[in-house]
C-alpha positions in Angstrom: -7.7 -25.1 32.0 -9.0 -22.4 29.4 -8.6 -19.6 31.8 -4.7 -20.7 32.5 -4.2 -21.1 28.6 -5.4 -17.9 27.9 -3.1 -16.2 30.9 -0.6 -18.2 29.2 -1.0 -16.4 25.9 -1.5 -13.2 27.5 1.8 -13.6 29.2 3.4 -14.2 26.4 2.0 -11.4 24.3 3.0 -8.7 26.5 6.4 -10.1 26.1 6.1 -9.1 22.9 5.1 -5.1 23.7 7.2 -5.2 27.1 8.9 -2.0 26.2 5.3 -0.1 26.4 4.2 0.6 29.6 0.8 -1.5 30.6 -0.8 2.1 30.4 0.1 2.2 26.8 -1.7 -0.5 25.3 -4.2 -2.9 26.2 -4.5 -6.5 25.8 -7.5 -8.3 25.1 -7.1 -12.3 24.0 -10.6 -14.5 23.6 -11.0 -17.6 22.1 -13.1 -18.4 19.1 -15.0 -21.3 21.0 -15.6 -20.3 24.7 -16.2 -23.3 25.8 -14.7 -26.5 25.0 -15.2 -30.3 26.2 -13.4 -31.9 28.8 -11.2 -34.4 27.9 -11.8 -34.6 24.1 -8.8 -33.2 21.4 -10.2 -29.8 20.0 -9.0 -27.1 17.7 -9.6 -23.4 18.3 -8.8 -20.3 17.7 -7.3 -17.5 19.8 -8.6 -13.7 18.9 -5.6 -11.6 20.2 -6.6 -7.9 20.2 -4.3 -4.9 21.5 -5.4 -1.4 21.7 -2.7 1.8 22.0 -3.8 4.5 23.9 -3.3 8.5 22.8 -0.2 9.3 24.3 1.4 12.8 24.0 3.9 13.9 21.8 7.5 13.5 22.7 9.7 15.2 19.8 10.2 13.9 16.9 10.3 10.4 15.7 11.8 7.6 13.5 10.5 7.9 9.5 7.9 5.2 8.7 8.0 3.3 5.5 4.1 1.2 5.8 2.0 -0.2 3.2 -1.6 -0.3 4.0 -3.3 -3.5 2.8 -6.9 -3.0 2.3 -9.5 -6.2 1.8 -12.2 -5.0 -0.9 -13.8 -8.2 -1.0 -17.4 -9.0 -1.2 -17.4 -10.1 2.8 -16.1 -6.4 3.5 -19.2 -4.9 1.9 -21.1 -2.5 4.0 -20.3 -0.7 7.0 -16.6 -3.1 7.2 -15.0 -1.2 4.1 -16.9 2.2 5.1 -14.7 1.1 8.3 -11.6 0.2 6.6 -11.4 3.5 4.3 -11.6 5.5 7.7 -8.7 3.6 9.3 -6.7 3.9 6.1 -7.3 7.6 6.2 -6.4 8.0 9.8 -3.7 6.0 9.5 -1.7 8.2 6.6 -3.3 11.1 8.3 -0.5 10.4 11.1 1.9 10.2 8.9 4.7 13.6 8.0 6.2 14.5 4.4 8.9 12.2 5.5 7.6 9.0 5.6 6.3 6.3 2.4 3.4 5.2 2.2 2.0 2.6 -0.4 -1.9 1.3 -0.3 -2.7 -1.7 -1.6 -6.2 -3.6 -2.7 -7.0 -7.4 -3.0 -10.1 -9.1 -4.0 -9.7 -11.4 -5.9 -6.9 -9.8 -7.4 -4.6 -7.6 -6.0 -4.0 -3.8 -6.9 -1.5 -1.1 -5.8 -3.6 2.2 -5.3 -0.9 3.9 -4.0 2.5 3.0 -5.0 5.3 3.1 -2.2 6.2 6.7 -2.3 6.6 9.7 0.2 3.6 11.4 2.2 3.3 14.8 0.1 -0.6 15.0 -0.5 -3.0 13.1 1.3 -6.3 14.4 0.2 -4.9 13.0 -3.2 -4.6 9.9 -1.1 -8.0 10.6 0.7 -9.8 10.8 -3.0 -8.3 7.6 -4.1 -9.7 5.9 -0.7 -13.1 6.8 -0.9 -13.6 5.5 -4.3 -12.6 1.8 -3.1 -15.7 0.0 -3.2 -16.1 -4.0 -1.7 -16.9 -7.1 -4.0 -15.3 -10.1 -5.1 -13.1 -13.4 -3.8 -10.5 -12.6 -1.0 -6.9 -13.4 -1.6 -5.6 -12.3 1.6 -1.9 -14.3 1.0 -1.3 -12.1 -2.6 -2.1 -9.3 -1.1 -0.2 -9.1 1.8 2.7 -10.2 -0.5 2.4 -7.3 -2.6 2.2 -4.9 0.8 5.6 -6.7 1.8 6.7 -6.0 -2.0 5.9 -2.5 -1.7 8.1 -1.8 1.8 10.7 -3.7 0.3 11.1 -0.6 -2.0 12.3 1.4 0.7 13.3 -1.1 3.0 15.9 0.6 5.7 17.0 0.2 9.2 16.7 4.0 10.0 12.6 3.5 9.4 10.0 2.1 11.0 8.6 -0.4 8.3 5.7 -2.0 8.7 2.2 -4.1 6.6 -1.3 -2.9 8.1 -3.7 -5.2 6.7 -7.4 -4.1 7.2 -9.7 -7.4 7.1 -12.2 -9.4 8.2 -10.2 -12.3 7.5 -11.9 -14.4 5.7 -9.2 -15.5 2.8 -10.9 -17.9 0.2 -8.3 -17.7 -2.2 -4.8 -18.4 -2.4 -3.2 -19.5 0.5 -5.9 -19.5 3.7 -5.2 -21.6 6.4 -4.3 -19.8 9.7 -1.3 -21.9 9.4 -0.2 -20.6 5.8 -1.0 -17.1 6.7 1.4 -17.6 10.1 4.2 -18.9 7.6 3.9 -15.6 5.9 3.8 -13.7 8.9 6.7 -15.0 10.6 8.7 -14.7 7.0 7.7 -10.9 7.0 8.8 -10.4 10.4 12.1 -12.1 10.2 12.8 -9.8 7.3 
């Protein structure tokens, strides 16, 4: 049944953030199409969502090397990339003079804002965000390549390194199937 496919999923997602305690993050997995037919072949989606939780400092922690990928595209027009440029700005808000940062844009093309470099002013950072305005194709697969492209600069075991991408997901250039977009994925991760 839906219900059991969806524990199954679930399951197998919290495999994946075991070494969190269940009161540090929380798991929320939907599918696109909640209902489906009996006994007829069908293709969904699965909308896998997990939310972290504040937790309190506990000394100091490993340096980060992440690459923010932002979607300016037309479809993020509105209250989406008023969205997006706040979680960018939190996001390197978190971050100490210790750790790289780069921020990349895609449209239709790509663009690297912020090339991969460490966290020494952030309102310069902030300035550059707020300027980012939404319009255009989306060509999700380029620019998550140039985020990976960007870590790869810095690219060590002693850091936490790591590809935010900040979308709607709607990629209607390049590479866009969910499966494409998976291949990359699993690439990235492998690295």
């Amino acid at each position: 049944t839906v219900s059991q496919f969806l524990s199954s999923i679930a399951a197998v997602m919290a495999l994946g953030i075991a070494a969190a305690p269940a009161e540090q993050v929380k798991l929320n997995v939907q599918l696109a199409k909640p209902v489906l037919e009996a006994g007829k072949k069908q293709t969904t989606f699965v909308k896998i969502g997990m939310t972290g939780f504040q937790l309190a400092r506990e000394g100091d922690r490993a340096p980060v090397n992440v690459s923010i990928v932002l979607d300016k595209s037309g479809s993020m027009q509105g209250q989406k990339i008023v969205q997006a440029r706040e979680a960018a700005k939190m996001a390197i808000g978190r971050l100490n003079a210790d750790d790289i940062v780069s921020v990349v844009l895609y449209d239709s093309t790509v663009k690297v804002l912020v090339p991969a470099t460490k966290v020494s002013d952030k309102q310069a950072i902030f300035v550059q965000i707020d300027r980012i305005t939404a319009g255009g194709s989306t060509a999700l697969f380029a620019g998550m390549s140039k985020g990976a492209d960007e870590v790869r600069k810095f690219l060590n075991e002693e850091r936490i390194n790591r590809i935010f991408l900040l979308s709607d997901g709607q990629a209607n250039v390049g590479p866009k199937t969910p499966g494409e977009l998976g291949e990359l994925g699993g690439a990235l991760a492998k690295e």
